[in-house]
ChimeraX commands (.cxc) that place a marker at each C-alpha (Angstrom):
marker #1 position 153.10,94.96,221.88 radius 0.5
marker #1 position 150.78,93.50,219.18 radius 0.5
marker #1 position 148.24,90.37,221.14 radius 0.5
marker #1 position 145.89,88.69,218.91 radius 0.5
marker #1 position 142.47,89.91,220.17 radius 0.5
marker #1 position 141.06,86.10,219.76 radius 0.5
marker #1 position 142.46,82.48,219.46 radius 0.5
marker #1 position 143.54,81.40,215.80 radius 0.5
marker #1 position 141.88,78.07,215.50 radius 0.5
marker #1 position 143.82,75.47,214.04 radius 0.5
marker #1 position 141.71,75.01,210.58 radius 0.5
marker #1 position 142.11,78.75,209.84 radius 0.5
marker #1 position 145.71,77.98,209.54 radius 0.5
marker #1 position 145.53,75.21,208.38 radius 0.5
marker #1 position 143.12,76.56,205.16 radius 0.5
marker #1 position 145.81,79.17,204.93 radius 0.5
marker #1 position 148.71,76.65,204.39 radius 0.5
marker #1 position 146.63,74.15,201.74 radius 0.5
marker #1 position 148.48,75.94,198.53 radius 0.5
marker #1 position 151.64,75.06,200.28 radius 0.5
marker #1 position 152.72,72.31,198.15 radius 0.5
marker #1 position 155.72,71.13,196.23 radius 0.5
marker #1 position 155.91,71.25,192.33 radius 0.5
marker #1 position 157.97,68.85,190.30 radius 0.5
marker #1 position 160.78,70.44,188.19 radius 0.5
marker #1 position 159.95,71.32,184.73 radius 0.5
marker #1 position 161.94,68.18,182.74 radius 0.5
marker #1 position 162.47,68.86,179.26 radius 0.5
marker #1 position 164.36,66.85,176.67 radius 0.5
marker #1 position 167.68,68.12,175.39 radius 0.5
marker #1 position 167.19,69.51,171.12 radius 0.5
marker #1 position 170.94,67.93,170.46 radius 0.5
marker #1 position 171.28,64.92,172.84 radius 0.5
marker #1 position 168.24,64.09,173.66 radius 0.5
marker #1 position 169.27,63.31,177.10 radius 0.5
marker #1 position 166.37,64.92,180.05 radius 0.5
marker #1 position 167.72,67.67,181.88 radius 0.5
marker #1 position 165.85,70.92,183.12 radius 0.5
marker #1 position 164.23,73.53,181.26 radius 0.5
marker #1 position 166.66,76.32,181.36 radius 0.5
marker #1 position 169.43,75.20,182.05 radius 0.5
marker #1 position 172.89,73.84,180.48 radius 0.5
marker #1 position 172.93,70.20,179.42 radius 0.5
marker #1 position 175.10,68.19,181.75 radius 0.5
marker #1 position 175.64,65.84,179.30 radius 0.5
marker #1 position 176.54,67.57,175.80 radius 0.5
marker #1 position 176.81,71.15,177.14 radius 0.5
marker #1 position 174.69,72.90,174.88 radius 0.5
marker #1 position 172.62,75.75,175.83 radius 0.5
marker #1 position 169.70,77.32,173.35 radius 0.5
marker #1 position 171.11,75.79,170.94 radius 0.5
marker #1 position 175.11,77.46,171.95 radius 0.5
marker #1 position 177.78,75.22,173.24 radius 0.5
marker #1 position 179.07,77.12,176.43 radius 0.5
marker #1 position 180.69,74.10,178.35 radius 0.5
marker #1 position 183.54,71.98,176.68 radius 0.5
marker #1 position 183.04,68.43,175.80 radius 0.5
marker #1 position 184.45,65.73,177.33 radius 0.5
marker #1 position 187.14,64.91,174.91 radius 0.5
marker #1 position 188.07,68.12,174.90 radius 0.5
marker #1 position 188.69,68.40,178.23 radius 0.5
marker #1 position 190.93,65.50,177.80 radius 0.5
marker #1 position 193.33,66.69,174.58 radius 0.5
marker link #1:1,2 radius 0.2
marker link #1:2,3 radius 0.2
marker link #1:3,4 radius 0.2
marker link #1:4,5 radius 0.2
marker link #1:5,6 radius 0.2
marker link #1:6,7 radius 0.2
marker link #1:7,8 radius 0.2
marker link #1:8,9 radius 0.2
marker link #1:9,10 radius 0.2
marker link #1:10,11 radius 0.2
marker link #1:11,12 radius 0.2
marker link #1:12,13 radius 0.2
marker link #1:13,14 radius 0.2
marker link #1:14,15 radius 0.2
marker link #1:15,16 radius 0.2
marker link #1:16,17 radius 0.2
marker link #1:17,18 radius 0.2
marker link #1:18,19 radius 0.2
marker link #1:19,20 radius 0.2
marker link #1:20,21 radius 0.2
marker link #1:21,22 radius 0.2
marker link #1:22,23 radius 0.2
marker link #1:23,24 radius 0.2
marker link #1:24,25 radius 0.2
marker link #1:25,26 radius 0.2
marker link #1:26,27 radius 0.2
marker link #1:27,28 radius 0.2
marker link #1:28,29 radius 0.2
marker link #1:29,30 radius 0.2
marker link #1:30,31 radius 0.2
marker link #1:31,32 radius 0.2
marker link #1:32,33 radius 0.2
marker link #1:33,34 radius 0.2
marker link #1:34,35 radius 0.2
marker link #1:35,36 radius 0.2
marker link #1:36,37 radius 0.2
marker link #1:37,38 radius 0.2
marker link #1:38,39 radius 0.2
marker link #1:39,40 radius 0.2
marker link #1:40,41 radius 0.2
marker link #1:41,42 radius 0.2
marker link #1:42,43 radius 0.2
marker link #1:43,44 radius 0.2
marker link #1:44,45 radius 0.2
marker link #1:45,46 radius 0.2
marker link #1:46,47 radius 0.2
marker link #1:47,48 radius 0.2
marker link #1:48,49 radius 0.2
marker link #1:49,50 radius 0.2
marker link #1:50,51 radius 0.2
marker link #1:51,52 radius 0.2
marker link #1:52,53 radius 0.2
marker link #1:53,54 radius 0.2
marker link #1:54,55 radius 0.2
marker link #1:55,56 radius 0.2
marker link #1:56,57 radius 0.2
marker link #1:57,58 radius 0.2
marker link #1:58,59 radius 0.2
marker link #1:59,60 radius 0.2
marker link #1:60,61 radius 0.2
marker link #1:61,62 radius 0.2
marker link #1:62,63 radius 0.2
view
């Protein structure tokens, strides 16, 4: 069975775990609506992806 061969102080894990950290989503403003959404990904609000409308519109949905 693996046994460390000395103590692992606490800053030498704690150096290890300082790039940790969170990053904020990439927010990007929609070309058609101009409504913010995420960077690759479908509009929620107009449907339109690169420039390609792949989800139907509202009023569409509707009729």
């Amino acid at each position: 069975m693996a046994v460390p061969k000395s103590k692992v102080f606490r800053a030498r894990g704690r150096k290890r775990r300082t790039h940790y950290k969170l990053t904020l989503p990439s927010i990007v403003a929609c070309p058609k609506c101009r409504e913010m959404k995420l960077a690759h990904h479908v509009c929620k609000n107009c449907g339109v992806y690169n420039g390609v409308q792949v989800l139907p519109l509202e009023d569409e949905k509707q009729a």
